[in-house]
C-alpha positions in Angstrom: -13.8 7.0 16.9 -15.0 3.4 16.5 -19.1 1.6 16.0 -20.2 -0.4 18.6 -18.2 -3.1 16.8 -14.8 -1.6 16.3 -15.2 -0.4 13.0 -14.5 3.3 12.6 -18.0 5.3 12.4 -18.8 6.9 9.4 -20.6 10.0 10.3 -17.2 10.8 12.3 -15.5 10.4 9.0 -14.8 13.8 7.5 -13.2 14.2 4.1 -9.3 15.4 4.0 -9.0 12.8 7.7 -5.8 11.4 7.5 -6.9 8.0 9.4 -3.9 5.7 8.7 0.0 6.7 9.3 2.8 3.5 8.5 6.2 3.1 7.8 7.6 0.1 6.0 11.0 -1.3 5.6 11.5 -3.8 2.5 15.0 -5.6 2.9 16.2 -8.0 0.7 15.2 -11.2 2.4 11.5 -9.2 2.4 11.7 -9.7 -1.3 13.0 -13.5 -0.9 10.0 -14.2 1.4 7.2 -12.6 -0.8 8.5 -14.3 -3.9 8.6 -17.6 -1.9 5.0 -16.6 -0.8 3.6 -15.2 -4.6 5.6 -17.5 -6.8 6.9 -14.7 -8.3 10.2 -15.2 -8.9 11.3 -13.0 -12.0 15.5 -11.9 -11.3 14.5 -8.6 -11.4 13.4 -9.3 -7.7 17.0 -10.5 -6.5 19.6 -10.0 -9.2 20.8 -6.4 -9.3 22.8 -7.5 -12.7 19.5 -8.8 -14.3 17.6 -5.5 -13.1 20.0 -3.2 -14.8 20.1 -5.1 -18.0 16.7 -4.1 -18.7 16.9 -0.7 -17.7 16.2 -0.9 -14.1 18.3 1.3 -11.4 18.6 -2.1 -9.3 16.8 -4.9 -7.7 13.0 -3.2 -7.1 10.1 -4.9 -4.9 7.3 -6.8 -6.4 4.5 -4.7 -7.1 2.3 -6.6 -5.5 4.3 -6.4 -2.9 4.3 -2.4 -2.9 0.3 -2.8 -3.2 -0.2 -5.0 0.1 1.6 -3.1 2.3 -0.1 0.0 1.1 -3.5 -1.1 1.5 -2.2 -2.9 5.2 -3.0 0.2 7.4 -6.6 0.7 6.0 -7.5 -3.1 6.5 -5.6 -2.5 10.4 -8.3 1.1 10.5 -11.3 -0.7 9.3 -10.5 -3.9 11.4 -11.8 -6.6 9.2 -10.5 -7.2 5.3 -13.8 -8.0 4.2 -15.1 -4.3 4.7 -12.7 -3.2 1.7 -14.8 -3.4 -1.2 -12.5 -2.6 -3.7 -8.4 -1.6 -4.0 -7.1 0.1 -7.1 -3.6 1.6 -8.3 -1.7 2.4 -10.7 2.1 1.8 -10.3 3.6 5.0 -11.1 7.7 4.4 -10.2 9.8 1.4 -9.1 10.9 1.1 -5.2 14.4 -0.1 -5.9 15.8 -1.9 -2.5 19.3 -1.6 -1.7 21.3 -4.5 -0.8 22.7 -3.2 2.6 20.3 -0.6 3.3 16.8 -1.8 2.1 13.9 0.9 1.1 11.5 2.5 3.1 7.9 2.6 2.3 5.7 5.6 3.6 2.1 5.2 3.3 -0.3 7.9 4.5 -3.9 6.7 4.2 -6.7 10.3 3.9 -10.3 9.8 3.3 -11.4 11.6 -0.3 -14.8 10.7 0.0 -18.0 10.0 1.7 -21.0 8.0 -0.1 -23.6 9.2 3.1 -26.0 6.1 1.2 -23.7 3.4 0.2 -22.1 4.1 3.3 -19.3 4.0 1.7 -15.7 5.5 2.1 -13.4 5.9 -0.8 -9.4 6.3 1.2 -7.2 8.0 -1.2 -3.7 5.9 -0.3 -0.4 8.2 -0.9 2.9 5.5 -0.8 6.0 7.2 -1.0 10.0 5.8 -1.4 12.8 8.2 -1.8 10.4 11.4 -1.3 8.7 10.4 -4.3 5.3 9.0 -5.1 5.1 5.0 -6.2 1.5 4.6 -6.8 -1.0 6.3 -8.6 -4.4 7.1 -8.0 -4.3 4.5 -5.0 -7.9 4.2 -3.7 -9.7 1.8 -1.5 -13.4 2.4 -1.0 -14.4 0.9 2.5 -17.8 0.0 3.4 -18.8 1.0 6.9 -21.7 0.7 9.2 
């Protein structure tokens, strides 16, 4: 249920809405690329024997990293990044990428509340790898018309 300009409609919105559904899958070369892209090259990125020297179960994906792809099915729902107002998490557990197999990412985006004055929608983001949640308290509060 979109505005007259795309963007979903806010008195459609009900809380509990699950409006966003994706799946990612991080590889190895994903985690190449995004360090390339951040500059963030720290071994624990690449190097499974760096990772496990400092207590790691193996090569994990940049937080960041974790945190874009969450928040990539709301900005796809609202349909312009400049309606997010504000993104939060906390980072909760690693998302440790195989070398053959990779990870996959589950992100399931539910609205958890409704502003009716700001106009304001606060999406309550649950990211998931190996069955278990990665983020915490994961929120984005979207402005809508």
């Amino acid at each position: 249920m979109a505005g007259t300009d795309n963007t979903p409609d806010f008195d459609a919105l009900t809380v509990g809405d699950v409006v966003a559904e994706r799946t990612f899958e991080v590889s190895r070369d994903s985690l190449v690329r995004y360090a390339g892209a951040s500059g963030d090259f720290n071994p624990i990125h690449y190097r499974d024997d760096v990772a496990t020297s400092v207590g790691l179960p193996g090569v994990i994906a940049h937080g960041m990293l974790t945190m874009g792809l969450s928040v990539q099915p709301v900005v796809d729902w609202v349909g312009d990044p400049a309606l997010v107002a504000d993104y939060q998490v906390r980072f909760t557990r690693p998302v440790v990428v195989d070398p053959a197999d990779g990870a996959t990412v589950t992100v399931t985006a539910k609205v958890g509340q409704l502003d009716a004055e700001a106009r304001v929608a606060r999406i309550d983001l649950t990211t998931t790898f190996g069955g278990e949640t990665v983020l915490g308290k994961a929120q984005v509060r979207v402005r809508l018309a």
